[in-house]
N, C-alpha and C positions, 0 to 999 in steps of 0.2 A: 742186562743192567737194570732195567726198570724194577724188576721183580726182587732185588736187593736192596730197592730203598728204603732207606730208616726216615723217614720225613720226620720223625723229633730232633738227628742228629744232622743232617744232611740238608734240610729246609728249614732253618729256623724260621717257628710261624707263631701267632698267638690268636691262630684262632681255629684250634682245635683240628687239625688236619688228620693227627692219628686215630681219633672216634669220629670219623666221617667217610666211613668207606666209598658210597659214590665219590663223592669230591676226590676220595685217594686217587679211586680207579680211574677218573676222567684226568689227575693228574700222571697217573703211572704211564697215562696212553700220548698224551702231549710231551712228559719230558725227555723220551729220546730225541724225538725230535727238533727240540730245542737244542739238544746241546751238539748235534747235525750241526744246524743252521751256524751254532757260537763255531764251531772248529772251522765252519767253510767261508762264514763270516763275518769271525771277529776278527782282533789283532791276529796280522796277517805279520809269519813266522817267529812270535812271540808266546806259542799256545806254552811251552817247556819253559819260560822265563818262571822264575821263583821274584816274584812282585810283592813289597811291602804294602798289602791293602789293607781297608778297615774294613770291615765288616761286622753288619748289624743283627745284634743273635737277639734282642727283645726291644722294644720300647722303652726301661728304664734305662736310667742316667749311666748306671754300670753296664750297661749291656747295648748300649747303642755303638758305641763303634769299640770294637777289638782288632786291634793291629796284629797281623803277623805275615810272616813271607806265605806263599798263596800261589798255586799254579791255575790260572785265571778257569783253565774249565775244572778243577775241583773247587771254584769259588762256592762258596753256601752262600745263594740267592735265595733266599728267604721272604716271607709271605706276611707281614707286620703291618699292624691298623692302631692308629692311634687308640689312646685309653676312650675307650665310651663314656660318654655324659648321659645318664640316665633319667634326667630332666631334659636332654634338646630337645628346641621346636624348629619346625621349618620356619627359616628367617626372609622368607621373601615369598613373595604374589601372593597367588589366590587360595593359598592353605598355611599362609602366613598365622601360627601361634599356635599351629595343630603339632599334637606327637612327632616325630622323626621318624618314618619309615623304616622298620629294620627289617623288610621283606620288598621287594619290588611290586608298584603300585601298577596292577593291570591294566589304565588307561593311557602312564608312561613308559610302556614296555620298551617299544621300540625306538621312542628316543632318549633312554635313558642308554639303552644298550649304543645305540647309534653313537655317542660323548664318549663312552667307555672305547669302544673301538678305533674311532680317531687320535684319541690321547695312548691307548697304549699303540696303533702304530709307529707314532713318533721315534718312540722307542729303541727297537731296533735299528730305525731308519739311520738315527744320527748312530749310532754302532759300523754301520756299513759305510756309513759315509768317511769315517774316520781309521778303516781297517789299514790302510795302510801307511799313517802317521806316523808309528812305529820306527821306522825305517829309516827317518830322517829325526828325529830327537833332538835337541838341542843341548839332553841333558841326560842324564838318568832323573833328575830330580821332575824333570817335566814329562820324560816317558811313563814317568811311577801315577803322573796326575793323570793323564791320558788314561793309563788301564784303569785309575779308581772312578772315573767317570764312562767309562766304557761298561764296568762291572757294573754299575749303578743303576745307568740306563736298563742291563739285562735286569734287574730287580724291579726295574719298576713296570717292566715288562710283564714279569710274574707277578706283582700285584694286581696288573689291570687283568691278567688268563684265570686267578682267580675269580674277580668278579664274575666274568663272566661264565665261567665253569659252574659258580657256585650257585649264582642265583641266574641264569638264562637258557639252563637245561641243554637241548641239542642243539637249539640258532646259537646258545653260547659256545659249547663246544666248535662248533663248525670256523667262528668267526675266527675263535683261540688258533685252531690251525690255519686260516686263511693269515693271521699276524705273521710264520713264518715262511708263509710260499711267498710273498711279497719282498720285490726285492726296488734297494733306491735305485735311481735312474733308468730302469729296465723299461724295454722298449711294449713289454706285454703286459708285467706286472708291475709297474711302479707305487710307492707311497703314496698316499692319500693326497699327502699336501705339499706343496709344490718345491717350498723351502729342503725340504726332507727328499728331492731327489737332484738336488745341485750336487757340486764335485765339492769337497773340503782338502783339495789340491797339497795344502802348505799348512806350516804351523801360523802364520800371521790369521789365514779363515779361520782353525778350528778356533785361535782365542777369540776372534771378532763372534765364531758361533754362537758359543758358549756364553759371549759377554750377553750377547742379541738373542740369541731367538733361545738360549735358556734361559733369559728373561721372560721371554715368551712363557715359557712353560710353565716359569711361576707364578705368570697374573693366570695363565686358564689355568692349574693348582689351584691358586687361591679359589678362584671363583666357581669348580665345582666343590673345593671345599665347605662349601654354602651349600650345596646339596640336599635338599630334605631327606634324601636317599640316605641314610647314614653310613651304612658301610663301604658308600663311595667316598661319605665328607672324610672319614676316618683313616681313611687308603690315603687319598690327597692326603691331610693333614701330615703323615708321617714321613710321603717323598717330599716335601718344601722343605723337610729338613736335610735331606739328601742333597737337595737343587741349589742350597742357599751353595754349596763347594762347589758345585760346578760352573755358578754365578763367579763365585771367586779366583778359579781357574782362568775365565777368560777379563775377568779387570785386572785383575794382580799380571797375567800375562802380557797382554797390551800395554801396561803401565812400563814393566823391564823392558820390553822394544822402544817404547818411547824413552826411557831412561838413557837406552843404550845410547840409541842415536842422539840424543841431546849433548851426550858425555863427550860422545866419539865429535862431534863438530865443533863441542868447546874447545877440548884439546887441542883440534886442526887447528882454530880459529877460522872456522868457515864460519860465515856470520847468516848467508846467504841462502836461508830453505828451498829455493826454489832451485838451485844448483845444483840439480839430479845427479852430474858426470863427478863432480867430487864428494858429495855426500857420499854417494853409492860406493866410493874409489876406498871409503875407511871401511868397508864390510859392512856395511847397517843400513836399516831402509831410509829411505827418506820419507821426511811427512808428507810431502802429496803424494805417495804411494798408499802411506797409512792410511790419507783422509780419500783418496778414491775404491780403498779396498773396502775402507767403513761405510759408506755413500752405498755401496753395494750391497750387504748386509743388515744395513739398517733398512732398507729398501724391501729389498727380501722378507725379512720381521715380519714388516706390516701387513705386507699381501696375508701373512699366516692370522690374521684379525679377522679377515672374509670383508663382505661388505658394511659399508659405514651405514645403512639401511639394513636391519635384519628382521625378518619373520620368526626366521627361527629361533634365532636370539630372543625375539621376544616372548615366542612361545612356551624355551627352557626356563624363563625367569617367570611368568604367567605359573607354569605348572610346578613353581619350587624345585626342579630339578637342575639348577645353574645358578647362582648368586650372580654380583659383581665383586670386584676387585674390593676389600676389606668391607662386607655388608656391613656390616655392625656397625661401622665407623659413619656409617652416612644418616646426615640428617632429614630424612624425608618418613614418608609412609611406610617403604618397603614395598609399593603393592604399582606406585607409580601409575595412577587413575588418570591423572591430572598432571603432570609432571610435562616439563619440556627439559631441550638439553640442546644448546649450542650447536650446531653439528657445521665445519664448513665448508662451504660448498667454492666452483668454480662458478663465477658467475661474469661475465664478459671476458675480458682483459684483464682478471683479478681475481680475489679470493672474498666472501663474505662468508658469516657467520650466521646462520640461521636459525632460529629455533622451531626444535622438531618435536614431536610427543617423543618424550625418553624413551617409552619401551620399544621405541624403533633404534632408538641411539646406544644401545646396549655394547656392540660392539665398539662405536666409536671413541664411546667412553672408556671401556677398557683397554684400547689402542692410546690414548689420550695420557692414562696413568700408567700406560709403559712408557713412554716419550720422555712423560717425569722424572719416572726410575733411570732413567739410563743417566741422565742427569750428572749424577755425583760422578759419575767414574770419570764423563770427560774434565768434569773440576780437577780430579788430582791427576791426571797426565797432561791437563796443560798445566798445571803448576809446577812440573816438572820442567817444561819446555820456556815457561817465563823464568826458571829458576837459573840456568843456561844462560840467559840473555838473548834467547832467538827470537825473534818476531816473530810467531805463527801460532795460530788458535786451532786448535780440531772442534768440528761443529759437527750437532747433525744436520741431516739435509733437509727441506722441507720436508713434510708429511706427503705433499703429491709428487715428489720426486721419483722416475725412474717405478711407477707405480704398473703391476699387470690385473689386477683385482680390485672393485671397488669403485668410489666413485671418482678416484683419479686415473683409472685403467688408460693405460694408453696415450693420455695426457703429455703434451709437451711442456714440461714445467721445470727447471734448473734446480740445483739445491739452495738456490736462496730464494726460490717462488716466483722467478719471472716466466710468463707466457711465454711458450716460443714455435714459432712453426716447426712442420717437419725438417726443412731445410739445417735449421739451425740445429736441431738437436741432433742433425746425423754427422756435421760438421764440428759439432764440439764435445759429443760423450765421453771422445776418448780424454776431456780435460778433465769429468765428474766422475768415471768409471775407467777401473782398472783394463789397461791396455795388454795385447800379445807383450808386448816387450817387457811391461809390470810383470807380468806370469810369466817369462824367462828368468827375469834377475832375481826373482824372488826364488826360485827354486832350483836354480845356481846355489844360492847361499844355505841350502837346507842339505847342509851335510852331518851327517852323523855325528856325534860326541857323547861318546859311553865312559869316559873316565872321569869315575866320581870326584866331584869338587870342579869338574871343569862344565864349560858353558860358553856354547857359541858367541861368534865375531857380535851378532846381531842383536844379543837380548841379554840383559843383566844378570846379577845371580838376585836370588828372592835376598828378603827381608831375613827371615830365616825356616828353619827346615819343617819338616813334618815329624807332628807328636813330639816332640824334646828331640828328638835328635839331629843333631847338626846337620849343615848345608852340604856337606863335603861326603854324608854315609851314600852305601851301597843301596840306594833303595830299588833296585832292580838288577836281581843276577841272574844272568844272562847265561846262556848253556853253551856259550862258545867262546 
């Protein structure tokens, strides 16, 4: 198979793949194996589904996404870097206003390469985590979203094996195949990062994933898109337009669950959120299942921040090889000499706010401007659930809430910030965190629904459909 590839027709790329014969042959050697790994661990007996995806064959406006039905392993996962700017400078630390690197800087070798391998682990990771979603669908319309972020992730997968094929020689190559021998939750190999080897059991996790920690993805996106590295700001730059759908997938999903359940307890006239046995009794979740599922998730995110104290952080930003969350937008020096930054800490019985030299607060600051971002989504699902007449708010939880990373690791802290001994937090988690029984009823109701136009007991129908075509098309046909 390898020796038949057309990589002008088969990998749409714009950066020159066919006059690069090294780079071909280090790709011809990695992509069977790749698509190994996609058959043994992508959607799991969905590989013959004919799936309406988009797929991106250039960077312009006409060529970024082209719809058509699609057998996910003959997907063209393609190798696209945003347009070069021929005047960038590196926007941050100590080479702050110099040229843009478009070769790798030999004193940032290893940590440049080091950012590239953790980001395209992710990768695959959430692909494995999600292989067998398929199964239980809610919709065709929402198994079609499933594969186009499934497909995605593989691509952005292949933008990070170029980097490192192209500019890291043999420790790249080597890394490139270590990306596929790693598998999520594995007892020998697991994922890098910790978020990336939980279970995504249900469709309620993968929209909570998708809402959360690929938000995540798009503040670390952003912020190597700062990069003095350019062909990595350029890589980034092009998947945040990938990432903003998969962001969408999981608030527009959350938003129909909540819709659902709001509708479904108007109707009863159950007035009553807290009333698990009749909520649950119309087929829909109820909100403190939602709000302990989120508690959990949102939870999870942060640990993927690292610590609220960083060296390394501050060193990626020191060496211009990591920005923060929209550089350009911030009012300071860029180089952060003198800078402090809020950071807060536990301090007795409570919480204070400290200020710390910024370039240690690297992380916590871009943990801080996620917190923000998440922001609007819970506005418009609880404007749904006051629109109902229900009393009940979805919150997030504190920031040291249910934390294993960091400087809340361990911590006994509630999601509304109160201290609390061991005692108490082993006696009340199952009020803040999804219980056995949560994860029974929930995947009870995760029964299959393949006829177009239709849509589980639990979750609304969209707004409306994908690309012009209605809510009700075939967008995944099925081989049985």
């Amino acid at each position: 198979m390898a020796d038949a590839v057309d990589y002008d027709q088969l990998i749409p790329n714009n950066v020159g793949l066919a006059d690069d014969p090294k780079l071909r042959r280090a790709l011809e050697a990695w992509h069977p194996g790749y698509i190994d790994w996609w058959m043994d661990m992508g959607p799991d007996g969905f590989q013959e589904a004919e799936v309406w995806l988009r797929t991106a064959v250039s960077v312009e406006k006409s060529g970024w996404a082209k719809f058509a039905f699609v057998r996910m392993p003959e997907y063209r996962w393609g190798i696209l870097l945003a347009p070069r700017h021929e005047e960038r400078t590196i926007p941050c630390g100590e080479h702050l206003g110099e040229p843009a690197w478009q070769e790798v800087p030999g004193e940032y070798r290893a940590l440049l390469r080091r950012l590239i391998v953790i980001q395209g682990d992710t990768e695959p990771a959430s692909v494995e985590q999600q292989r067998f979603l398929g199964r239980t669908a809610p919709s065709l319309y929402d198994m079609r979203n499933l594969f186009q972020v499934n497909v995605e992730e593989g691509r952005h997968l292949w933008a990070m094996v170029y980097l490192l094929q192209k500019y890291f020689g043999r420790d790249g190559r080597e890394e490139a195949k270590g990306l596929l021998e790693r598998r999520s939750g594995s007892d020998d190999r697991p994922r890098m990062l910790g978020a990336f080897n939980e279970e995504t059991p249900d469709w309620l996790s993968f929209f909570l994933f998708t809402f959360f920690t690929d938000r995540d993805g798009k503040m670390q996106l952003e912020a190597l898109a700062q990069s003095g590295f350019d062909p990595l700001s350029r890589t980034c730059r092009f998947m945040l337009a990938e990432e903003a759908h998969h962001m969408f997938v999981g608030d527009t999903g959350v938003g129909r669950i909540v819709r659902r359940t709001a509708e479904a307890m108007k109707e009863a006239g159950i007035e009553d959120p807290y009333d698990a046995d009749a909520v649950r009794a119309l087929g829909v979740i109820d909100f403190p299942t939602i709000q302990r599922k989120m508690n959990l998730h949102f939870s999870l995110t942060l640990d993927l921040f690292g610590s609220e104290q960083s060296t390394n952080a501050a060193t990626a930003f020191n060496a211009g090889v990591k920005g923060r969350f929209r550089e350009a937008d911030i009012d300071d020096d860029h180089q952060l000499h003198d800078n402090t930054y809020p950071l807060l800490e536990q301090v007795g019985d409570g919480f204070e706010k400290v200020e710390i030299p910024a370039l240690k607060a690297l992380n916590a600051r871009l943990r801080d401007d996620f917190v923000d971002d998440c922001a609007g989504g819970l506005r418009r699902w609880n404007r749904d659930i006051a629109a109902a007449g229900i009393a009940f708010e979805l919150k997030l939880p504190h920031i040291a809430f249910n934390r294993q990373i960091g400087e809340f690791a361990d911590a006994g802290v509630t999601p509304k910030g109160a201290i609390v001994d061991g005692a108490t937090w082993e006696s009340s988690s199952a009020d803040w965190l999804p219980t056995p029984d949560d994860r029974a009823f929930i995947e009870d109701l995760m029964q299959p629904l393949h006829e177009p136009g239709k849509f589980a007991s639990w979750i609304a129908p969209p707004r409306k459909g994908i690309a012009q075509k209605p809510i009700d098309y075939e967008y995944v046909r099925l081989p049985y």
